[in-house]
Each structure stands twice: as C-alpha cells, then as structure tokens.
DSSP file (Angstrom, degrees, kcal/mol; ACC not computed):
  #  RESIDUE AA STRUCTURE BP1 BP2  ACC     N-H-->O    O-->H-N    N-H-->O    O-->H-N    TCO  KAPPA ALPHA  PHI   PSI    X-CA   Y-CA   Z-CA
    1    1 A X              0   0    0      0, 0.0     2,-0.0     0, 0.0     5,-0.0   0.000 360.0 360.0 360.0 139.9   28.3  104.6   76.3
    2    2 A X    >>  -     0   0    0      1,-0.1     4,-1.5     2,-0.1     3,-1.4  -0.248 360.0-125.5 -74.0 136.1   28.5  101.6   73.7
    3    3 A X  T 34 S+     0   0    0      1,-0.4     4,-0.2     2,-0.2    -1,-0.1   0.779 106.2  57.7 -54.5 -30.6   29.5   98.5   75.7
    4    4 A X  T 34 S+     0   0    0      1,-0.2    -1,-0.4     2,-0.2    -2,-0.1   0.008 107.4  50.4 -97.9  42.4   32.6   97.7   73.5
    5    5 A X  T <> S+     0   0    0     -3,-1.4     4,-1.7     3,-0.1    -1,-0.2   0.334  95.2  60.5 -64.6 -33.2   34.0  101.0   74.3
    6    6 A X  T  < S+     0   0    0     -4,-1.5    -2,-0.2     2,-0.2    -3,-0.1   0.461 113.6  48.6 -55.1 -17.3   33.7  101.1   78.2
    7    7 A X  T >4 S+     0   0    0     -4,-0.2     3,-0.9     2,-0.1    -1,-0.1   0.865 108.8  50.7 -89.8 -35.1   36.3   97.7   77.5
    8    8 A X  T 3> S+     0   0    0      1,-0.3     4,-0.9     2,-0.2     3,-0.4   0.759 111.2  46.0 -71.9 -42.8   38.5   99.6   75.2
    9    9 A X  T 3< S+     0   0    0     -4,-1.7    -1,-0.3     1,-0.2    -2,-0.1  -0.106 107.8  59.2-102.8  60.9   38.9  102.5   77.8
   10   10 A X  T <4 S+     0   0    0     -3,-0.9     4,-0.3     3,-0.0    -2,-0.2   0.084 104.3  50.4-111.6  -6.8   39.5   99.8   80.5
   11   11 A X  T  > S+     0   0    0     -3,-0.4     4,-2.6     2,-0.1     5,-0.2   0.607 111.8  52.0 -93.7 -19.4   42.7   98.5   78.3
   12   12 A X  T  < S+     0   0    0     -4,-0.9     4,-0.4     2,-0.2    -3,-0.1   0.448 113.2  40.3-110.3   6.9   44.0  102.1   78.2
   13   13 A X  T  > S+     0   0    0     -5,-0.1     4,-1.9     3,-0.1    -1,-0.2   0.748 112.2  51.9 -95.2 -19.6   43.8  102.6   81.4
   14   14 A X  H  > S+     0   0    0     -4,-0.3     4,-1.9     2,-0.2     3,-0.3   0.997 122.0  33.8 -70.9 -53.7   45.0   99.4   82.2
   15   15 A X  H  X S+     0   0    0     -4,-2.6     4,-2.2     1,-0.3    -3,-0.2   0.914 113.6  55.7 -65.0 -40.9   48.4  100.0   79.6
   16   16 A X  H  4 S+     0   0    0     -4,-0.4    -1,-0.3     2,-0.2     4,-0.2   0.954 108.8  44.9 -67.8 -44.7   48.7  103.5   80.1
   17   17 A X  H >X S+     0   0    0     -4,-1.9     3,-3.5    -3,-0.3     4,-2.1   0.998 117.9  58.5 -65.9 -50.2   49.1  102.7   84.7
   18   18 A X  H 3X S+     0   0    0     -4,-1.9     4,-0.7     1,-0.3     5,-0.4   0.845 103.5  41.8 -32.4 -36.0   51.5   99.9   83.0
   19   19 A X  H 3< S+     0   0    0     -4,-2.2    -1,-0.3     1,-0.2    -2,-0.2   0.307 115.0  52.1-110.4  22.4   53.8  102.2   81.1
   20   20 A X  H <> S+     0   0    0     -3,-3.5     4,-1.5    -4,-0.2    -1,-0.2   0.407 104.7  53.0-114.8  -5.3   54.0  104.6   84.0
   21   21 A X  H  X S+     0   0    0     -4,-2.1     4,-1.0     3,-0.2     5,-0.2   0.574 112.4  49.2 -88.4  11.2   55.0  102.0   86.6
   22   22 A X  H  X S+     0   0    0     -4,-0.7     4,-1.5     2,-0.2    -3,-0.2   0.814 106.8  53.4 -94.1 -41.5   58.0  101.0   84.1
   23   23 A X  H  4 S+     0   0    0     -5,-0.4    -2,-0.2     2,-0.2    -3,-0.1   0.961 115.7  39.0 -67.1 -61.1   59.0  104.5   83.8
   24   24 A X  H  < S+     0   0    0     -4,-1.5    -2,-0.2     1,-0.1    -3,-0.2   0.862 120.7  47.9 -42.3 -79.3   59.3  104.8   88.0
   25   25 A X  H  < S+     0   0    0     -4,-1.0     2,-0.6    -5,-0.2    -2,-0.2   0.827  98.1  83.0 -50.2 -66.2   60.7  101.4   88.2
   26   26 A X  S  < S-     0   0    0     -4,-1.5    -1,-0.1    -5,-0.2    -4,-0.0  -0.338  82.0-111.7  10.3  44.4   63.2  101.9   85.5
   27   27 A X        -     0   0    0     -2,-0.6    -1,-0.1     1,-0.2    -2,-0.1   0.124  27.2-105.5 -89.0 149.8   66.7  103.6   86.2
   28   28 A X        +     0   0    0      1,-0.1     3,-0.2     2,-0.1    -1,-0.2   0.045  38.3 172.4 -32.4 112.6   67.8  106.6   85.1
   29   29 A X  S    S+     0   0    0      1,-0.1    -1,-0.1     6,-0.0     5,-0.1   0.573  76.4  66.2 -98.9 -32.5   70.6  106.2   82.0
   30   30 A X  S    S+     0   0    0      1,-0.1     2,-0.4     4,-0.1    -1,-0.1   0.376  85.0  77.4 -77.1  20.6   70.8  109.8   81.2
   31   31 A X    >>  -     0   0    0     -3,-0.2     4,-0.7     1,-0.0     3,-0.5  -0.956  64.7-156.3-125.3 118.4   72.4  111.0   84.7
   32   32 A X  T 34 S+     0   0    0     -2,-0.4    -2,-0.1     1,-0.2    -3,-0.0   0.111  91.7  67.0 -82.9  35.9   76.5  110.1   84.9
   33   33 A X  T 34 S+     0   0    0     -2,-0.1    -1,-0.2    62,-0.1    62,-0.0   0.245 100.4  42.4-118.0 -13.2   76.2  110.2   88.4
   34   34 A X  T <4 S+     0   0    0     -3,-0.5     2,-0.3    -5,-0.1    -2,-0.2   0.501  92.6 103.5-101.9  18.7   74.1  107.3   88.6
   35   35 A X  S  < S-     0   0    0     -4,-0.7     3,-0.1    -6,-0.1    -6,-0.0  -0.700  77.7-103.5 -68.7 129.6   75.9  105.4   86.4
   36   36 A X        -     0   0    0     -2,-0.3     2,-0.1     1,-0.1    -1,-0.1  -0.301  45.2-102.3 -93.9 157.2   78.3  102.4   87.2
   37   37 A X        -     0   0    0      1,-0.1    -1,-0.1    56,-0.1    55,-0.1  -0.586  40.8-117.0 -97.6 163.3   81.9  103.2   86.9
   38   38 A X        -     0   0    0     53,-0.5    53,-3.4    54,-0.2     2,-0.1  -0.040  21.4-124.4 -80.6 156.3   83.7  102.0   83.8
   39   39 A X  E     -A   90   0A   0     51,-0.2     2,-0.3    49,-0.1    51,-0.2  -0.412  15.3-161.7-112.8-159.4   86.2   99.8   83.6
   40   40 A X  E     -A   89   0A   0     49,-1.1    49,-2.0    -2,-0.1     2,-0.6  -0.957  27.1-116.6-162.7 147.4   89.9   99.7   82.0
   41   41 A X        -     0   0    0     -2,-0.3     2,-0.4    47,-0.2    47,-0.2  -0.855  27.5-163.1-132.8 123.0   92.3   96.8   81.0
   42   42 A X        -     0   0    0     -2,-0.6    45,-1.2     3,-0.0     2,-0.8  -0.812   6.9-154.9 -78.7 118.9   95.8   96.7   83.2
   43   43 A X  B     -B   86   0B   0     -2,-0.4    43,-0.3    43,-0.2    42,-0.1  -0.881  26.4-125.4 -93.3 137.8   98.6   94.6   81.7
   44   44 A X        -     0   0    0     41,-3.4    40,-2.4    -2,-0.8     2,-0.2  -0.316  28.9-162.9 -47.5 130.4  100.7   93.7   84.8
   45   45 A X    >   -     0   0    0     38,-0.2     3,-0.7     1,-0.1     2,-0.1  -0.535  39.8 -64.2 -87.9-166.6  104.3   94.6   84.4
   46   46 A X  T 3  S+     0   0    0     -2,-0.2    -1,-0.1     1,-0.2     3,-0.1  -0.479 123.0  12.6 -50.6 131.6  107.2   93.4   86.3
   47   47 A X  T 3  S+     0   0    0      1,-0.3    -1,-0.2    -2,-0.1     2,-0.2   0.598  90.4 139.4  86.3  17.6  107.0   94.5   90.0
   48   48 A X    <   +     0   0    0     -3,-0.7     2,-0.3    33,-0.1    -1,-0.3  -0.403  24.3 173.1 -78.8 151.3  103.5   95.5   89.7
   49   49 A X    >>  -     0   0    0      1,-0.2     3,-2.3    -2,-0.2     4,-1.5  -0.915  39.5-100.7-164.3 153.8  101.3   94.7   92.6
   50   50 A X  H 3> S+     0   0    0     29,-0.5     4,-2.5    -2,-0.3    -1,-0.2   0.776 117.0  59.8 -22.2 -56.0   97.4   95.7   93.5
   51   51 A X  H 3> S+     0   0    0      1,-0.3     4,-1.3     2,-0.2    -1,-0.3   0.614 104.6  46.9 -97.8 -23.0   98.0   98.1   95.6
   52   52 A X  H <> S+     0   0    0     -3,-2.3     4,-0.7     2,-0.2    -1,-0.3   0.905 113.7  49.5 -74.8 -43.1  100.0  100.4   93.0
   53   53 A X  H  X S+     0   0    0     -4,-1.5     4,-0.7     2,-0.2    -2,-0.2   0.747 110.2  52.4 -73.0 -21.1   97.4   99.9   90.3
   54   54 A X  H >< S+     0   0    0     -4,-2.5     3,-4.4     1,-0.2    -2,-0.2   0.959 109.7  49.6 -53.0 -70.6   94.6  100.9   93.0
   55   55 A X  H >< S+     0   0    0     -4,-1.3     3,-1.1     1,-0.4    -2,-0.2   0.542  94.6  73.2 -55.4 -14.0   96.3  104.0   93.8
   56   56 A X  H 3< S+     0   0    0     -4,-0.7    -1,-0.4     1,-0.2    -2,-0.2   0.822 104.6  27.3 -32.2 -57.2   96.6  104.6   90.8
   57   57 A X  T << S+     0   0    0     -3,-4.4     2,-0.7    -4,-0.7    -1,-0.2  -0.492  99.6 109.8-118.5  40.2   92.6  105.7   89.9
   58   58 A X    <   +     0   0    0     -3,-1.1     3,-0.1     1,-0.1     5,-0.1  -0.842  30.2 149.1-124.3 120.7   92.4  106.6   93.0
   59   59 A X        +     0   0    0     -2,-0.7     2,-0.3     1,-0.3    -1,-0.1   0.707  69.7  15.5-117.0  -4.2   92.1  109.9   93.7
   60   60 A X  S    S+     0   0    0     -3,-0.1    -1,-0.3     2,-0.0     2,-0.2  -0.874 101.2  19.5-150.3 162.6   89.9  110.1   96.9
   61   61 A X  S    S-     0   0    0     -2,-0.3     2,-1.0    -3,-0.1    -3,-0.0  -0.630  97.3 -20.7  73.8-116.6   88.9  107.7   99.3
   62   62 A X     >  -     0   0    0     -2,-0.2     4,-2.1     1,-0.2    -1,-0.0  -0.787  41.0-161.9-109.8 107.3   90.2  104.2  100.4
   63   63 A X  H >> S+     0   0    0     -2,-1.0     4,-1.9     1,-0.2     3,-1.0   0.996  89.8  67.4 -57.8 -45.7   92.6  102.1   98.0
   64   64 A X  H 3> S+     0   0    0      2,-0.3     4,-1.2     1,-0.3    -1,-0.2   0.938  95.9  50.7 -42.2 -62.0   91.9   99.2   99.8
   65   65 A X  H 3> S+     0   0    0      2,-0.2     4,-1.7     1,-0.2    -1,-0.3   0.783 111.1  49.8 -47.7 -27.0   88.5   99.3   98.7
   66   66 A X  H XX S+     0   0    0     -4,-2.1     4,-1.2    -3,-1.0     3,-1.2   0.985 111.1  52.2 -78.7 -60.4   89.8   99.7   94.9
   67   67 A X  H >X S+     0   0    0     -4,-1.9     4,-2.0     1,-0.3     3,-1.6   0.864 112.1  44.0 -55.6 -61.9   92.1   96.7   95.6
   68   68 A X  H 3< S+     0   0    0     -4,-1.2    -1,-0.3     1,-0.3     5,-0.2   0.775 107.9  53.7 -58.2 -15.4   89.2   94.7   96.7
   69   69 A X  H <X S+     0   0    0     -4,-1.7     4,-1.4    -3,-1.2     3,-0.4   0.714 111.1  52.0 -72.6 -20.7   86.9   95.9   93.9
   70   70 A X  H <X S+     0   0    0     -3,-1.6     4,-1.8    -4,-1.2     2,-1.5   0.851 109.0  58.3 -84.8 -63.8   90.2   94.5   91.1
   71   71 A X  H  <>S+     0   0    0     -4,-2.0     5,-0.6     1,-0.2    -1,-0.2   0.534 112.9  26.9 -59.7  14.1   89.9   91.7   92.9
   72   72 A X  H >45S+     0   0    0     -2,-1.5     3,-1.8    -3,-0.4    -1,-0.2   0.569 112.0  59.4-121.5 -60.1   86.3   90.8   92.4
   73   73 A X  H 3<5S+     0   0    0     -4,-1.4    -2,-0.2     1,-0.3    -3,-0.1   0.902 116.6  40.1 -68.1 -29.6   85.6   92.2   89.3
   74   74 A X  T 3<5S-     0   0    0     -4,-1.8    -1,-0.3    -5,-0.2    -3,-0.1   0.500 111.8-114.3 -91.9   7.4   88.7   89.6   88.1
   75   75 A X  T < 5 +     0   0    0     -3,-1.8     2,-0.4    -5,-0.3    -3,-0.2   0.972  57.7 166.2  57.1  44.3   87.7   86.6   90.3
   76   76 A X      < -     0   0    0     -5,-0.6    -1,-0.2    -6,-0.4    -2,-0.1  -0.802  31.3-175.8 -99.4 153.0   90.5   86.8   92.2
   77   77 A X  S    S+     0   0    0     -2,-0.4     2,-0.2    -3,-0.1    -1,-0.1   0.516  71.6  23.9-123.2  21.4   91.1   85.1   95.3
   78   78 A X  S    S-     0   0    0      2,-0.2    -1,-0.1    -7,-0.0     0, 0.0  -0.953  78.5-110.0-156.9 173.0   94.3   86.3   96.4
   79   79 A X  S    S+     0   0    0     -2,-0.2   -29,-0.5    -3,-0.1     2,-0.1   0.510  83.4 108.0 -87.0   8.3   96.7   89.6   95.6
   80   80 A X        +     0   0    0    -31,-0.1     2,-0.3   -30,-0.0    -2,-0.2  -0.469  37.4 145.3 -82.3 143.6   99.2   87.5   93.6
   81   81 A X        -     0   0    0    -33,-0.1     2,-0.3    -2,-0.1   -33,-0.1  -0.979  33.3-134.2-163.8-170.4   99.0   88.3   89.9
   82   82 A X        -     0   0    0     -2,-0.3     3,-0.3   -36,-0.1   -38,-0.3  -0.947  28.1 -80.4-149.5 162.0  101.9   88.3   87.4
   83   83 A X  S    S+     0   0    0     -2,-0.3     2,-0.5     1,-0.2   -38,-0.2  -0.190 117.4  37.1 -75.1 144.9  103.5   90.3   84.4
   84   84 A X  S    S+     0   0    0    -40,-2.4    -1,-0.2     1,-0.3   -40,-0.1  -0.197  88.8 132.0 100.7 -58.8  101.4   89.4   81.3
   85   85 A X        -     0   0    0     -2,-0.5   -41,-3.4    -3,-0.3     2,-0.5  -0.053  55.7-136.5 -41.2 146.5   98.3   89.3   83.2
   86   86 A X  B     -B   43   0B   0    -43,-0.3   -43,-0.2    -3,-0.1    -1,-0.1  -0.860  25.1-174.4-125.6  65.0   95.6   91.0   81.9
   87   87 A X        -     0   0    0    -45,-1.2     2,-0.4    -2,-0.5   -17,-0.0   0.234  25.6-140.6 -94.1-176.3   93.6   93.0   84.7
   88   88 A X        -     0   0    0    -47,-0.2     2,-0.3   -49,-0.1   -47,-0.2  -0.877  29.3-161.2-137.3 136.5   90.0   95.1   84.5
   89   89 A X  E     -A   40   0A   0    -49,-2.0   -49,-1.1    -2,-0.4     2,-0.2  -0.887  26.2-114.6-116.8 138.2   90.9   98.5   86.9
   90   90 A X  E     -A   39   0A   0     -2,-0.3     2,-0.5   -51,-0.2   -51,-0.2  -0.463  28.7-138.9 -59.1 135.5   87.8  100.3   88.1
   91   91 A X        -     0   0    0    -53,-3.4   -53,-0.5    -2,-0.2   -33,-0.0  -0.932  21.1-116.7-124.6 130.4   88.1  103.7   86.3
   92   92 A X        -     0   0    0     -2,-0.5     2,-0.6   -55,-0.1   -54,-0.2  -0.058  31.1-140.4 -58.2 170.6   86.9  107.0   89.0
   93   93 A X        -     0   0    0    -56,-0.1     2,-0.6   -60,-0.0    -1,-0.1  -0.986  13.8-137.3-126.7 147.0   84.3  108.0   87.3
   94   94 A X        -     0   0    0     -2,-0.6     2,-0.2     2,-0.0    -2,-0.0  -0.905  14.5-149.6-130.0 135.4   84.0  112.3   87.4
   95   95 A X        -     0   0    0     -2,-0.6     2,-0.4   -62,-0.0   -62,-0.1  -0.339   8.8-118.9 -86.2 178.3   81.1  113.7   87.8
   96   96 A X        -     0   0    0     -2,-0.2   -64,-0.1   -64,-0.0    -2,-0.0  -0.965  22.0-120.8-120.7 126.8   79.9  117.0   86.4
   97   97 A X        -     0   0    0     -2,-0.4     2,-0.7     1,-0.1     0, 0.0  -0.246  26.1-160.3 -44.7 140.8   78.8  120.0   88.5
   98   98 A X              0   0    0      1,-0.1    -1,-0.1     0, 0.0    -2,-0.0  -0.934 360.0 360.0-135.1  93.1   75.0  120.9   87.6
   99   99 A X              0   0    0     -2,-0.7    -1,-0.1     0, 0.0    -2,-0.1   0.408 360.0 360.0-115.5 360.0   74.2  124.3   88.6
C-alpha cells in the first residue's frame, strides 16, 4: 500500500473514533424526559407569596423544593417579593408514556 494512503486511512480513523466519542459524550435532545424543565414568568399580585406560586406547578412532590428552585433561578435571597415583580416559575414538565 502506497505510503501516502496508509496516512490518509490513519486520519479516518483518527476522525471517525473522534465523531463517535462526541456522539457518547453528547446529551440526548430528542428525549423530553431528559430535558430541563421550562420556565414561565409570574407577575406577583397583591398577597402573593412563594409558597402559593410553588404550589401552584406543583403537582407531586415537595413545594419547598419549588420555592427554593424560584428562589435561585431569580437570585433571590429571601422569600420577600412584591406585586409588580416579575418572577421565572419552574414549569412541571409531563412526560409521555413510551410503550
């Protein structure tokens, strides 16, 4: 085999092990359970407080954990907020059965 071809299939092996450790390393877009959940923009009213707007989109599991997730994702560092305010609410995110 001609010398400059034994170099040429040592670059396609080298790209080809490249472009299969990006596809394993890589995550998965096409599955909506691995996906991050979405968000949604609150404005406080009057008499509003975290813990109503968790429970809100929350349909299983701990609101406290939704209350700390509004509070993070808005850089807040306390539960106070006010009417006007402008929130981002974690929105549940539903999966679909795959049978």
């Amino acid at each position: 085999m001609p010398r400059h071809m034994t170099a040429l299939s040592r670059v396609l092996v080298t790209l080809s092990t490249m472009v299969v450790g990006l596809v394993l390393l890589l995550p998965s877009t096409g599955n909506a359970v691995d996906e991050q959940p979405t968000t949604a923009t609150h404005v406080v009213q009057p008499g509003d407080t975290l813990w109503q707007i968790a429970a809100g989109v929350t349909s299983a599991g701990d609101v406290r954990e939704v209350v700390a997730r509004i509070k993070e994702v808005n850089g807040l560092r306390s539960s106070v907020i006010v009417p006007g305010q402008e929130l981002l609410v974690p929105q549940p995110i539903v999966s679909l059965a795959l049978d």
